[in-house]
N, C-alpha and C positions, 0 to 999 in steps of 0.2 A: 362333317360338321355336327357339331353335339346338338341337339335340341333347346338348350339354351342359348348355344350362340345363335343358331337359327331367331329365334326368339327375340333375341337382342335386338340382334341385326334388322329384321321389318319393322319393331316399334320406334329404333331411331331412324328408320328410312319414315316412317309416317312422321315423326316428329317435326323431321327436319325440309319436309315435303310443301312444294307450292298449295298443294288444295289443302294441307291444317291452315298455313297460313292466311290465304284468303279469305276461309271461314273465321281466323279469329280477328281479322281486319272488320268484317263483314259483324260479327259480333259488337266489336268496338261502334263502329259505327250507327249502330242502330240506339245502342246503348246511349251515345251521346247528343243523337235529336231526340231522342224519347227526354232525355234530362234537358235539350233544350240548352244545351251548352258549346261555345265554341271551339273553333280545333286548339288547343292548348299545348303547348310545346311547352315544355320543359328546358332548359338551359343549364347545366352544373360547371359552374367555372374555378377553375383552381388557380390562384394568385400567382402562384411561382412556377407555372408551368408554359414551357413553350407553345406547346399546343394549343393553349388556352389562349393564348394572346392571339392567334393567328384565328381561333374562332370568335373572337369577339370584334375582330374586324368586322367580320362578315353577318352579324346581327342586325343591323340596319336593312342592310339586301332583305333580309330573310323577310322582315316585315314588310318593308317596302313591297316582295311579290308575291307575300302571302297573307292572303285573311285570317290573320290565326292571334292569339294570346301568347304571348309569350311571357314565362315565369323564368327569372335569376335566380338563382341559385348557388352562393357562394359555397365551395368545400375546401376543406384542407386536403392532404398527399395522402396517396393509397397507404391503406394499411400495410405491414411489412408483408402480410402472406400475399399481396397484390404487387408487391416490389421487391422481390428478394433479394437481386444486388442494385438497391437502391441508388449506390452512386454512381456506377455505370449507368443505370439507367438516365437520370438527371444529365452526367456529361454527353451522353449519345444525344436525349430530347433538342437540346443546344443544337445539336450539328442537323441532325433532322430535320428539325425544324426549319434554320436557315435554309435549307436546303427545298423545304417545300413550300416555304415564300419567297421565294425566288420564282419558281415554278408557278404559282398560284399567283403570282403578282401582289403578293401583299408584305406586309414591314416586317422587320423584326424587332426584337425590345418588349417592355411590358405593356402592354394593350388592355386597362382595366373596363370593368362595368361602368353601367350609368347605372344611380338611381333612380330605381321606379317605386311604385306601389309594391310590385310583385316581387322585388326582392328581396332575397331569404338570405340572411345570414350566417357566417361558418357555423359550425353544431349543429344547428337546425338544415340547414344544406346537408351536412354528412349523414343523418338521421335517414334524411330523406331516399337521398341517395341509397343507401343501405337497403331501407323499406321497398325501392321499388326493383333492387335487386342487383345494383353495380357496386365499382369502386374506384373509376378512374374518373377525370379534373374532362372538360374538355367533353365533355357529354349532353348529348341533343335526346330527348326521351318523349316519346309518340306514342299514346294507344296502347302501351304494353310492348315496345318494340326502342331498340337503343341506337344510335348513330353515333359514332365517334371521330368528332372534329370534322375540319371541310374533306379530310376521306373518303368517312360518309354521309355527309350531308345531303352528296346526289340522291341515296336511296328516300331520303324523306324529302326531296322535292318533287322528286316521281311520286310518291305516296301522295303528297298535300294537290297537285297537278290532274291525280285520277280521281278524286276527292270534289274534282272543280275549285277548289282553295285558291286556285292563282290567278291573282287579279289580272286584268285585263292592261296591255300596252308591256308589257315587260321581256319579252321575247319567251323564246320556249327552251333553250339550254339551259342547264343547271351553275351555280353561284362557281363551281369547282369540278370541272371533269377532269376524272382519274385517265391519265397518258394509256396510249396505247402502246402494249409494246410487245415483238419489236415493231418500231414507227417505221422499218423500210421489210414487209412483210415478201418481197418476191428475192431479197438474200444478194448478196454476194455486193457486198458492202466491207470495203478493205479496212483492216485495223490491223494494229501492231500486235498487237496480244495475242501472245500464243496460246492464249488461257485463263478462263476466268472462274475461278476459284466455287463452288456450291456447298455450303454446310446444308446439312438436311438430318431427321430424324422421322426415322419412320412411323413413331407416335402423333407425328407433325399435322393435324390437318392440310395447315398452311404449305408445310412441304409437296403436299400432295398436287394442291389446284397450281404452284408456280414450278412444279417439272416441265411439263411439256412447254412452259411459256421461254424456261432458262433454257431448252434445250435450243427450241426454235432462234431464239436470241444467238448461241453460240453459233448454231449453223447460218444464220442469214451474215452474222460478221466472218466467216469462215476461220473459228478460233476453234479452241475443243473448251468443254464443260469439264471441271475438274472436282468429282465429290469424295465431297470429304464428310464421313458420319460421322456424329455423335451422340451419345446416349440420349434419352431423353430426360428432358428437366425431374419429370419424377423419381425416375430412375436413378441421378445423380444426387436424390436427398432435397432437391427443391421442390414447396410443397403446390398444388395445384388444385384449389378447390373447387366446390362444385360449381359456386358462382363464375369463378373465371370460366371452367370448362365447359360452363351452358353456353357463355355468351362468346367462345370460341369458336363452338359445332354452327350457333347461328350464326353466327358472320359467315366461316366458310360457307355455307350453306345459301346466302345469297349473292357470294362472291361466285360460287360456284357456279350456282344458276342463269348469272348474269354472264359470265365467258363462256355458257354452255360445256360444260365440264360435268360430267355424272359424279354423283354424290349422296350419301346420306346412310348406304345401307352399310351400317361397318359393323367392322369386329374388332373393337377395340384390339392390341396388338401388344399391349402393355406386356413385361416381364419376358417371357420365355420366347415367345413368337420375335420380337424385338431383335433377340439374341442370335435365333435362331437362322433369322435374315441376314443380322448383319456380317456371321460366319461367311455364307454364301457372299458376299459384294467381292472380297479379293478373287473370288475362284471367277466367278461371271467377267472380274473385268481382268483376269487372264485370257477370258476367252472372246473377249473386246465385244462385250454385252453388257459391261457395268449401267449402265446407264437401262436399258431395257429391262434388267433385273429389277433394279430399284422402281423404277416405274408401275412395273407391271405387280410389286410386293404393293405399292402405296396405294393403289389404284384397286384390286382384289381385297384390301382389309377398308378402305373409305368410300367402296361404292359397289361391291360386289358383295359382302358380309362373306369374304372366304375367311376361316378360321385355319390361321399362320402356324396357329400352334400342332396342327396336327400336320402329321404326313400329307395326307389327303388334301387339304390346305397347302400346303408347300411344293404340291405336284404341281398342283394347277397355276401355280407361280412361275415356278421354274420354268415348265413347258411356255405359259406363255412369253413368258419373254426369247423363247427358242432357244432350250438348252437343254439337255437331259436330265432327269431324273434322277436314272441310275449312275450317272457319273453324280451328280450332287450327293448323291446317299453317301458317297465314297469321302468327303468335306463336311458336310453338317455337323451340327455341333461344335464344331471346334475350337477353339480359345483367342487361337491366333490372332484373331481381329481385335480382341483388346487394347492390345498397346497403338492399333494405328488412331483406332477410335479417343482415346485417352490424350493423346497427340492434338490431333484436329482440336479437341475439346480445350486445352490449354491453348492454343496459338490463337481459338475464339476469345477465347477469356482475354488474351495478350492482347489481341485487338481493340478490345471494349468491348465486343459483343459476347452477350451468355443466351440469346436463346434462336429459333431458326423458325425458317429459313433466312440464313443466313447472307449473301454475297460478295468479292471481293475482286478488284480488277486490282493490280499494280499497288495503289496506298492507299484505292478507293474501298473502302467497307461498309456494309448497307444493311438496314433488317427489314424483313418483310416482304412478302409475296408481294405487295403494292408498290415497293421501293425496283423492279426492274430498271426500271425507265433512269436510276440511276448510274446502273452500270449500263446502258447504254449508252448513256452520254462521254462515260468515261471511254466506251470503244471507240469511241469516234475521236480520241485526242490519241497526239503519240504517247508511246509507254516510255516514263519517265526510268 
């Protein structure tokens, strides 16, 4: 590992680490009885978006079991560099959406604000939004810290709750707890499906913290995990800013911390390393380790800082997933993996979905390491 990657690697393990974090809760807080001002949430709601209907339900709650202020904030739709295939994205929110008000017990359809004092309107909403450092509809904003829809609302009830913020007589669960999955943890739970489909991308954070969950998933319904790579969004000309890509390390990063899943020290994996792994997946699941391979690549570049790009780096990959070396020397580099990869990447697209992790049971298609719990509902129906 180069000295730079070294380097990389511990600054974003501090970065992205529980003790920055508590000291700059810990900061935020001092800051705010010293000013003598209440806990202030922020609210940014976007008119035409699913999500947003489904978090304006849940405003009342919030107040109702928190001592806090709360500021509306209307925005208009992400910028394009926030929505690359925009329309895709709009028909998936649709389905999502349904999907996790159903689950969440709340409606669908459009679900607007009330007015208050404290509500800011579109322009002045995007302005803000902007300033404090996002771009998505459907946004909870704390202290220097972002929650997205009732997702993550749980993380800022836990926040408002250690706080003392939460009034008395309300019970102590959160407004929307995230499914557990899989919900039959001891396995062997019959389904039709001989297989349930995984896009992944090794740039993925997300990909990273929902392997071992798809795995376990596949093995408790006795199906097989079927992965399918595809490049990553950067990689394929889709652009990825800094803003999105801060406030992707942070999510993982208390997604992570919260399933107990090690995290933080990476090496970024972008370009050659990318390449260099994804050569390796046909030969590993020749040798019916595909799945160990990819794990054990995502897991040494997003919480080990090994550098993918060197030899040295790709040793300690390959062995751990238990395979050889010097038979890998004999495959690496190789081209061959383009066309399966290019493949998977179109039949994503075909699907609706463009970015991962991905999921797909029979006609069921899902995005996001939080959406499991989807396809496990589908295991449990016959395959149509």
């Amino acid at each position: 590992m180069s000295l730079k990657t070294a380097f990389v690697s511990r600054v974003a393990e501090r970065l992205t680490g529980e003790e920055r974090l508590q000291k700059k809760r810990a900061e935020v807080e001092r800051d705010r009885r010293a000013r003598k001002l209440p806990h202030i949430v922020e609210y940014f709601h976007q008119a035409d978006d699913p999500y947003s209907h489904l978090a304006a339900q849940v405003l009342g709650q919030l107040v109702e079991r928190y001592d806090i202020e709360l500021r509306l904030n209307r925005v208009g739709s992400p910028p394009d560099w926030a929505a690359p295939e925009r329309e895709r994205l709009e028909a998936y929110a649709i389905i999502d959406a349904e999907r996790l008000a159903r689950k969440a017990g709340l409606e669908t359809g459009e679900h607007g604000l009330p007015t208050t004092p404290t509500d800011v309107r579109t322009g002045i909403g995007d302005a803000r939004r902007e300033a404090l450092g996002h771009y998505l509809g459907a946004m909870f904003y704390y202290g220097g810290e972002w929650y997205w829809g009732i997702d993550r609302l749980h993380y800022l009830e836990a926040r408002l709750t250690e706080l003392g913020a939460r009034r008395p007589g309300n019970g102590t669960g959160p407004i929307y707890a995230p499914p557990v999955v899989p919900a039959h943890p001891t396995g062997n739970v019959a389904t039709t499906y001989t297989h349930f489909d995984f896009y992944l991308s090794f740039r993925s954070p997300y990909t990273y913290i929902s392997a071992m969950r798809a795995k376990a998933l596949a093995d408790a319904y006795g199906t097989k995990l079927k992965l399918r790579f595809v490049l990553p969004m950067v990689m394929r000309g889709l652009p990825v800013p800094k803003m999105k890509s801060r406030y992707i390390t942070q999510d993982t990063a208390r997604e992570a911390h919260r399933l107990g899943i090690p995290f933080g020290r990476i090496a970024d994996p972008v370009g050659r390393p990318v390449e260099r792994g994804y050569s390796l997946i046909p030969w590993a699941r020749e040798q019916g380790l595909g799945f160990e391979f990819c794990h054990a690549f995502l897991e040494g570049v997003w919480s080990r800082g090994i550098d993918a790009g060197s030899d040295k780096g790709m040793q300690q990959i390959v062995e751990t997933a238990g395979l050889d070396w010097a038979a890998a020397q004999q495959v690496i580099d190789n081209d061959d993996w383009r066309a399966e990869a290019e493949a998977n990447r179109a039949e994503m697209m075909d699907l609706g979905i463009w970015g991962v992790p991905s999921f797909r049971a029979g006609n069921i298609i899902t995005w996001g390491q939080d959406r499991l719990w989807v396809i496990e509902e589908e295991l449990r129906q016959p395959e149509s």
